[in-house]
N, CA, C and O atoms as CSV, one atom per row, in Angstrom:
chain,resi,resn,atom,element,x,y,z
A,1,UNK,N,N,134.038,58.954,-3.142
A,1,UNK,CA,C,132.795,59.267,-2.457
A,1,UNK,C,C,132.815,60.704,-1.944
A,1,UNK,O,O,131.836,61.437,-2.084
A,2,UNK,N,N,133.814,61.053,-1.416
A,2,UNK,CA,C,134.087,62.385,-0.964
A,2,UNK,C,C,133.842,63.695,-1.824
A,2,UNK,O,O,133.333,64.781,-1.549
A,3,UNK,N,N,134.395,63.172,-2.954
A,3,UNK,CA,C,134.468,64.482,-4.425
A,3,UNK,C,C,132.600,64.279,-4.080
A,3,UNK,O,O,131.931,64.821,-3.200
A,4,UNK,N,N,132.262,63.504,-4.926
A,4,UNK,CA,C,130.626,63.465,-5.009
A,4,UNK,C,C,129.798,64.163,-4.178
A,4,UNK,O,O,129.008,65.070,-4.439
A,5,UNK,N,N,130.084,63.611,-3.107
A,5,UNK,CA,C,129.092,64.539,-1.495
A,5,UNK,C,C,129.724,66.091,-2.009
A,5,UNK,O,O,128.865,66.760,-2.584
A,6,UNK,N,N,130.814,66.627,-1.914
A,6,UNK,CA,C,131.203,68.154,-2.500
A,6,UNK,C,C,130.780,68.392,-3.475
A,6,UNK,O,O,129.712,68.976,-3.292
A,7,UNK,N,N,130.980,68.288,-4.426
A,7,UNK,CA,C,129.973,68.343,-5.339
A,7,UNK,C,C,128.472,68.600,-5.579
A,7,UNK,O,O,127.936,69.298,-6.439
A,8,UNK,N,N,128.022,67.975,-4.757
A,8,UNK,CA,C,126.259,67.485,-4.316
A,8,UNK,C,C,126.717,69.165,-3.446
A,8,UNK,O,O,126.840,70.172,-4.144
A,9,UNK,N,N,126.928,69.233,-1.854
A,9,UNK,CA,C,127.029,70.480,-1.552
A,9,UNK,C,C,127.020,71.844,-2.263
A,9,UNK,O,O,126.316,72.837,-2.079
A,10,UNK,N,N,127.981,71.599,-3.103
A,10,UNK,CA,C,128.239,73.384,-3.662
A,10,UNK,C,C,127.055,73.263,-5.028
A,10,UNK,O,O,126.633,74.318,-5.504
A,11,UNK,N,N,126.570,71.912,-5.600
A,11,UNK,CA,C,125.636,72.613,-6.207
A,11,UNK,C,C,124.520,73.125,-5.891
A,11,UNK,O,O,123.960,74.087,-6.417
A,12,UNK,N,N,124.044,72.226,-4.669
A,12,UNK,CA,C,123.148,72.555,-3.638
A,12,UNK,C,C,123.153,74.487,-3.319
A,12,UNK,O,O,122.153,75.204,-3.367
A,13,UNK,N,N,124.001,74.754,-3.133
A,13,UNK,CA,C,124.677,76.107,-2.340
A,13,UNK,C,C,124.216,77.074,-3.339
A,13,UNK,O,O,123.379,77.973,-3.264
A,14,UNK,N,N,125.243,76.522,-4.642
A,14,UNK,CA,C,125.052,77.012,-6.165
A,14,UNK,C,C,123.391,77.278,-6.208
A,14,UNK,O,O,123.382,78.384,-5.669
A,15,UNK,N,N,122.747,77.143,-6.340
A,15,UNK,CA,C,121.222,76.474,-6.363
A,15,UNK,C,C,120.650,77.632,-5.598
A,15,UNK,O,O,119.997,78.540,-6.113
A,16,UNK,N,N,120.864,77.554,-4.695
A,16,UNK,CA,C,120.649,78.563,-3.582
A,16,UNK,C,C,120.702,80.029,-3.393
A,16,UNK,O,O,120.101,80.934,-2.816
A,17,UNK,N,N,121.805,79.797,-4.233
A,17,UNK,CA,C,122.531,81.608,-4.619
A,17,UNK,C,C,121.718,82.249,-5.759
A,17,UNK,O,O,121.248,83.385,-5.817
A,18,UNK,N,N,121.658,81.038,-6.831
A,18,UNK,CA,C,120.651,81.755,-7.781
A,18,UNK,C,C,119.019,81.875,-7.780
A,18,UNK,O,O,118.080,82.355,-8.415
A,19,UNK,N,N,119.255,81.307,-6.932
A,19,UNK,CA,C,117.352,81.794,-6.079
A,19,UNK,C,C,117.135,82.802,-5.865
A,19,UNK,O,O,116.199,83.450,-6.334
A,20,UNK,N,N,118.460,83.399,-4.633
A,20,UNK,CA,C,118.419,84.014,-3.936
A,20,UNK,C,C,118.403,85.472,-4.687
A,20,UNK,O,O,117.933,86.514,-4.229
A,21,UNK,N,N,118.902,85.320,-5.690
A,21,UNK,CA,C,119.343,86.850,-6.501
A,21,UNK,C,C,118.105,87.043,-6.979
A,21,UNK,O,O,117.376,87.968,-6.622
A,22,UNK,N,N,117.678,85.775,-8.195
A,22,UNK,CA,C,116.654,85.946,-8.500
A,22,UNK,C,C,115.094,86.655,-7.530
A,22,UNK,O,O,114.100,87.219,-7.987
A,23,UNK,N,N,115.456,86.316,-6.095
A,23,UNK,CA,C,114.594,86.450,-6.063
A,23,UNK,C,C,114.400,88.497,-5.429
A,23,UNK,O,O,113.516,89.247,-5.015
A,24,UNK,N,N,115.616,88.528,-5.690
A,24,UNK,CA,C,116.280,90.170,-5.743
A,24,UNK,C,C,115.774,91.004,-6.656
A,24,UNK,O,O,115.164,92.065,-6.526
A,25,UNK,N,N,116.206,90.205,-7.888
A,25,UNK,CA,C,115.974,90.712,-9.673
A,25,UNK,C,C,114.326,91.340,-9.318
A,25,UNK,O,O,113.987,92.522,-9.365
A,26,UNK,N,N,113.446,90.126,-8.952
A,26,UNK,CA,C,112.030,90.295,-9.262
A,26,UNK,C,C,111.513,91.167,-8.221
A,26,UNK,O,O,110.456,91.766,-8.416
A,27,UNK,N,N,112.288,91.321,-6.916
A,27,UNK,CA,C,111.600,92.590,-6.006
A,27,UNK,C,C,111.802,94.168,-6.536
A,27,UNK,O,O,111.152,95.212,-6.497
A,28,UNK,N,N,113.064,93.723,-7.042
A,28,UNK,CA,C,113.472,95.714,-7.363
A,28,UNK,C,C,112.429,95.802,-8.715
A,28,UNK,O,O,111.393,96.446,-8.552
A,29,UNK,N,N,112.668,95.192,-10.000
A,29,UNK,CA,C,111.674,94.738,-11.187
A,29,UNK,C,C,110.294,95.469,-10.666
A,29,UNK,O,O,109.838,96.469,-11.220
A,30,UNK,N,N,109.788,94.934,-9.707
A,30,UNK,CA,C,108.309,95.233,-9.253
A,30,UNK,C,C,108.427,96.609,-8.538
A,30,UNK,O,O,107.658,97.567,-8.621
A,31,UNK,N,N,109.402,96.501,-7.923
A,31,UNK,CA,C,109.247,97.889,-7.154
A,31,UNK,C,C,109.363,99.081,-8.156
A,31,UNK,O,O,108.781,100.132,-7.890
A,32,UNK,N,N,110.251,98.924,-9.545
A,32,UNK,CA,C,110.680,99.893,-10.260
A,32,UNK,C,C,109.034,100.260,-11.287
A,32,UNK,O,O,108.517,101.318,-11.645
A,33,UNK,N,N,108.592,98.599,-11.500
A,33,UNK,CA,C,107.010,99.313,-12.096
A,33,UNK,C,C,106.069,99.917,-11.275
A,33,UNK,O,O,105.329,100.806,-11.696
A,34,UNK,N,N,106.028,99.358,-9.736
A,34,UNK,CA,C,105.222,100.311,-9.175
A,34,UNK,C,C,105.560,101.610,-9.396
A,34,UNK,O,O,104.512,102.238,-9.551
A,35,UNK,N,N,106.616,102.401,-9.496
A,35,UNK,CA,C,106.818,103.964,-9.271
A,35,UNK,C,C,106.297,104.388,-10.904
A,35,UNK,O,O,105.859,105.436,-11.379
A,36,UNK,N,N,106.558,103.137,-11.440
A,36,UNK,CA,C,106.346,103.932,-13.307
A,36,UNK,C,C,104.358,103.960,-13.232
A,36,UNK,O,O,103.597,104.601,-13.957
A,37,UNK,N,N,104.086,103.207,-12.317
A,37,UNK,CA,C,102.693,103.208,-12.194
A,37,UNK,C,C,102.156,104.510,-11.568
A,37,UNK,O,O,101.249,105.183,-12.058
A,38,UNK,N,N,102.792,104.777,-10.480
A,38,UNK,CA,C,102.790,105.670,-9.194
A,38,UNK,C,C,102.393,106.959,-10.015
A,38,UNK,O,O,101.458,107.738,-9.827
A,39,UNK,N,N,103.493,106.956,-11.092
A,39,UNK,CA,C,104.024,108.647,-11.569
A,39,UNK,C,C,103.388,108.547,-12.994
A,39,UNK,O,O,104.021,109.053,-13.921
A,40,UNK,N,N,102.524,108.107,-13.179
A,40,UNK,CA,C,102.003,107.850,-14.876
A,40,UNK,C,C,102.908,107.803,-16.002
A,40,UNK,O,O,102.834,108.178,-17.173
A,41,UNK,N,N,103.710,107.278,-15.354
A,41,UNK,CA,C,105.281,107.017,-16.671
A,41,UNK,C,C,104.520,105.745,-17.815
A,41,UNK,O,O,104.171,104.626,-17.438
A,42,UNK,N,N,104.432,106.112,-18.812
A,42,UNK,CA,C,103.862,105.707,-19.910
A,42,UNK,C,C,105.305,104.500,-20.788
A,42,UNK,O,O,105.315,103.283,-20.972
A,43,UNK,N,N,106.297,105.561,-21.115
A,43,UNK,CA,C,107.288,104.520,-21.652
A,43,UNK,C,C,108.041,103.840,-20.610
A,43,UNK,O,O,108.579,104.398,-19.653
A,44,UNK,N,N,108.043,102.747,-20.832
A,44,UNK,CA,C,108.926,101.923,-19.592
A,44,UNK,C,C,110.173,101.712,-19.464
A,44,UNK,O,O,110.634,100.577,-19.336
A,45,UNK,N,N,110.890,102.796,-19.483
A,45,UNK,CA,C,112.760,102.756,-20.150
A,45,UNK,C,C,113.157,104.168,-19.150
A,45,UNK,O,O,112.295,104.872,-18.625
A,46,UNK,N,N,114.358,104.349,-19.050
A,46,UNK,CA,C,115.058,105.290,-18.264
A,46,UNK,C,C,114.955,106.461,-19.342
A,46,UNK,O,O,115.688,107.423,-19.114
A,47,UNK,N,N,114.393,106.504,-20.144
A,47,UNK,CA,C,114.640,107.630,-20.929
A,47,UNK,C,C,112.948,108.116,-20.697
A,47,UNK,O,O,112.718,109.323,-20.769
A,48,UNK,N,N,111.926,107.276,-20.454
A,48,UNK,CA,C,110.816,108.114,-19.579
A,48,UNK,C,C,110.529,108.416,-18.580
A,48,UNK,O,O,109.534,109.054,-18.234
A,49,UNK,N,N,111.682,107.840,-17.730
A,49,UNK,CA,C,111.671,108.011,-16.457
A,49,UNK,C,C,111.980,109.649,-16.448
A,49,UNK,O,O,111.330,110.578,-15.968
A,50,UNK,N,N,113.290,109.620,-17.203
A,50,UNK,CA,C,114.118,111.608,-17.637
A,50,UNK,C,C,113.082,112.308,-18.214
A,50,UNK,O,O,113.358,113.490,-18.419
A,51,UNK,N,N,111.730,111.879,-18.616
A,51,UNK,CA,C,111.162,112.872,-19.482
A,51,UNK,C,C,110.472,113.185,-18.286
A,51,UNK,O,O,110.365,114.352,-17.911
A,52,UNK,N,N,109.882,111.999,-17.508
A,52,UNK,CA,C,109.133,112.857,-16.613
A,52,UNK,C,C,110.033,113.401,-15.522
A,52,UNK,O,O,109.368,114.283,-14.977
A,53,UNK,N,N,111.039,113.325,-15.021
A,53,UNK,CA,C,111.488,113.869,-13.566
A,53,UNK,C,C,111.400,115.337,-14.543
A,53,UNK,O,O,110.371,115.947,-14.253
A,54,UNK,N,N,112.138,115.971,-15.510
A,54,UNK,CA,C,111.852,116.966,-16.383
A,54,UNK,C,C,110.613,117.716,-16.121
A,54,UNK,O,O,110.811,118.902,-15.859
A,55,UNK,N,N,109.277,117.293,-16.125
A,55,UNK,CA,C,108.027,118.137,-15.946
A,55,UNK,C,C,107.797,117.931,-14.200
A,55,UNK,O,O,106.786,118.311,-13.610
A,56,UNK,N,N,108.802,117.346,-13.644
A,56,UNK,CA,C,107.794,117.065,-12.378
A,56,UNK,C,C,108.424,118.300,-11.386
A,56,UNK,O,O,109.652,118.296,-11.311
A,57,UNK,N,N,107.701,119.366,-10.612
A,57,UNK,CA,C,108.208,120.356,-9.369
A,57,UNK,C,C,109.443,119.818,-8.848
A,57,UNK,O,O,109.923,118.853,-9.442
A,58,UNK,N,N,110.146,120.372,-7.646
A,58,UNK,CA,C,111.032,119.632,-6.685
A,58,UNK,C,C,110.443,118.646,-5.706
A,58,UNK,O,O,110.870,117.540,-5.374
A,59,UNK,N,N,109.149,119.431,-5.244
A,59,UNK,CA,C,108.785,118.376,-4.261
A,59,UNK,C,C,108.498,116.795,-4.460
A,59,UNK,O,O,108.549,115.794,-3.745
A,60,UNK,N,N,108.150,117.113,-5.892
A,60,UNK,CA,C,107.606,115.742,-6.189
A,60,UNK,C,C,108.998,114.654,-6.413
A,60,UNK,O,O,109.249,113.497,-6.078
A,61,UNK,N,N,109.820,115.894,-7.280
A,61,UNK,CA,C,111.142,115.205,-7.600
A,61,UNK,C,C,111.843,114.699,-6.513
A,61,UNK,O,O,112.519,113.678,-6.636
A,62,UNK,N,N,111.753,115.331,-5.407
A,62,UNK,CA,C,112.796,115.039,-4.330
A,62,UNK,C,C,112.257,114.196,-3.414
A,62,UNK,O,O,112.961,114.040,-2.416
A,63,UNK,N,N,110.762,113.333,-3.450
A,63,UNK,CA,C,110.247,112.532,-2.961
A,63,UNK,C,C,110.562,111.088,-3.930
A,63,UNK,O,O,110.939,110.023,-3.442
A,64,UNK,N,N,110.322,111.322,-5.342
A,64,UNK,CA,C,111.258,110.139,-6.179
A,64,UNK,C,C,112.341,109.449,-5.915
A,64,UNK,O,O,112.653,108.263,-6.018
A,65,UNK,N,N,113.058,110.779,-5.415
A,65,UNK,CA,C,114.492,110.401,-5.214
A,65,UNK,C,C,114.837,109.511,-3.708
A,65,UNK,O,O,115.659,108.620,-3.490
A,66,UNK,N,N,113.929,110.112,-2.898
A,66,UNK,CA,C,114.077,109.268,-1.763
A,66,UNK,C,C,113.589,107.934,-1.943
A,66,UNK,O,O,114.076,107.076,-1.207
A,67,UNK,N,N,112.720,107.591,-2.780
A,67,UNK,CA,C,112.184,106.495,-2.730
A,67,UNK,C,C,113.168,105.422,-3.518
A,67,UNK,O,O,113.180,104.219,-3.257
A,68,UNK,N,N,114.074,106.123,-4.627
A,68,UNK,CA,C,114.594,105.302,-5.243
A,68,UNK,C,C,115.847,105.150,-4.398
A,68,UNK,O,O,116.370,104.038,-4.316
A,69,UNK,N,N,116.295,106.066,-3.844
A,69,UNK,CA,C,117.365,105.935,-2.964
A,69,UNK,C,C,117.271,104.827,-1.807
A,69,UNK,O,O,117.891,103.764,-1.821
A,70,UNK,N,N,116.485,105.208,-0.913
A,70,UNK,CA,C,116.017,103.922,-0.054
A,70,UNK,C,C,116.145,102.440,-0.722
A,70,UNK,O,O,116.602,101.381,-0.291
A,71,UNK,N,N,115.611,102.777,-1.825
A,71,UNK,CA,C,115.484,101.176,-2.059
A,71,UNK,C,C,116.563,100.532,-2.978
A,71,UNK,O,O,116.517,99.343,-3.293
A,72,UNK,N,N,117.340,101.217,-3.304
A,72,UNK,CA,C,118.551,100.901,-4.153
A,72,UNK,C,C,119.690,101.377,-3.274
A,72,UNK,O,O,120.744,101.391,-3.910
A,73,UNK,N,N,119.768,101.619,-2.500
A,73,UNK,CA,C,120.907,102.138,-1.084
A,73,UNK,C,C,121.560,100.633,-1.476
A,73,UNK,O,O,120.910,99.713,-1.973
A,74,UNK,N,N,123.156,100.588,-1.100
A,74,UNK,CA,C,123.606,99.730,-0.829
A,74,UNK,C,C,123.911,99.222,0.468
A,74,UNK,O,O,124.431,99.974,1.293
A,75,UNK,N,N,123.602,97.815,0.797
A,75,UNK,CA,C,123.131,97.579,2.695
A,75,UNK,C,C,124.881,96.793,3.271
A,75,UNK,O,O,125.108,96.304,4.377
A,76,UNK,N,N,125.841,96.912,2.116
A,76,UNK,CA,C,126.943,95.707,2.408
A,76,UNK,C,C,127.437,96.587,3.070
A,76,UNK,O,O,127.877,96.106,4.115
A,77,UNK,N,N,127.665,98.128,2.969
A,77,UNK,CA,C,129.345,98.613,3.332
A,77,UNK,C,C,128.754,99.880,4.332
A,77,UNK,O,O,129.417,100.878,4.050
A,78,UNK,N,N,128.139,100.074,4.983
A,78,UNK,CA,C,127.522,100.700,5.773
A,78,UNK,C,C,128.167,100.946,6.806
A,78,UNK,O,O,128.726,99.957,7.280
A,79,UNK,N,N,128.315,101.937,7.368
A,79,UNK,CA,C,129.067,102.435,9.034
A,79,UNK,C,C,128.388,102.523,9.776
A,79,UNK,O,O,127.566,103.439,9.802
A,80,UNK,N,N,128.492,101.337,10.921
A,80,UNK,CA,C,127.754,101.035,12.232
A,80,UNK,C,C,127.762,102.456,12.733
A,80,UNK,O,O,128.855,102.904,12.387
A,81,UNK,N,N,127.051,103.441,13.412
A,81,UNK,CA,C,127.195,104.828,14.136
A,81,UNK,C,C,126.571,104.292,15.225
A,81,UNK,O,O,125.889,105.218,15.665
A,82,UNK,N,N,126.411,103.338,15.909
A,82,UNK,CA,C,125.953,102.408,17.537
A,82,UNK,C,C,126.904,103.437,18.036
A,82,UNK,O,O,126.527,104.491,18.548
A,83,UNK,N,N,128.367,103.040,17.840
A,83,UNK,CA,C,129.322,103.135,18.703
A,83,UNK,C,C,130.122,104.585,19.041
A,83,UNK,O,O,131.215,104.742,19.585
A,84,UNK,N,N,129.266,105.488,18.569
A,84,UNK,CA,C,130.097,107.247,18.736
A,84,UNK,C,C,129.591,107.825,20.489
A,84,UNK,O,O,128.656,107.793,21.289
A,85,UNK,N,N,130.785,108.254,20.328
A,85,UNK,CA,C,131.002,108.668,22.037
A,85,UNK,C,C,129.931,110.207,22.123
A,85,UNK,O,O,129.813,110.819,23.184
């Protein structure tokens, strides 16, 4: 009886985890067509993304970059700075 209920748990859990990513996959997904929308990026591949950062000024470029940065930042390994004297 014991195995079973564990079982039942971690697939439960299991279950859970792949929601959870999924439901990761489909925010960045959307966020990455909004900018191809944003910037009139026509081919939908990293190789039109390079054609246009190519024609685009700095300002524009260096506003891309923040945006993709922000949102692709990694949030796990981050240094609390609360605590500087």
């Amino acid at each position: 009886m014991k195995n079973s209920v564990l079982k039942g748990v971690l697939g439960a859990l299991a279950v859970a985890g792949v929601a959870m990513v999924a439901k990761k996959v489909i925010e960045r997904k959307r966020f990455v067509r909004g900018i191809f929308e944003e910037y009139g990026i026509k081919e939908k591949s990293p190789f039109g993304l390079a054609d246009k950062i190519r024609e685009m000024d700095e300002e524009k470029y260096q506003e891309l970059k923040g945006k993709l940065k922000t949102e692709f930042a990694s949030k796990c390994c981050k240094k609390d700075n609360s605590f500087e004297a």
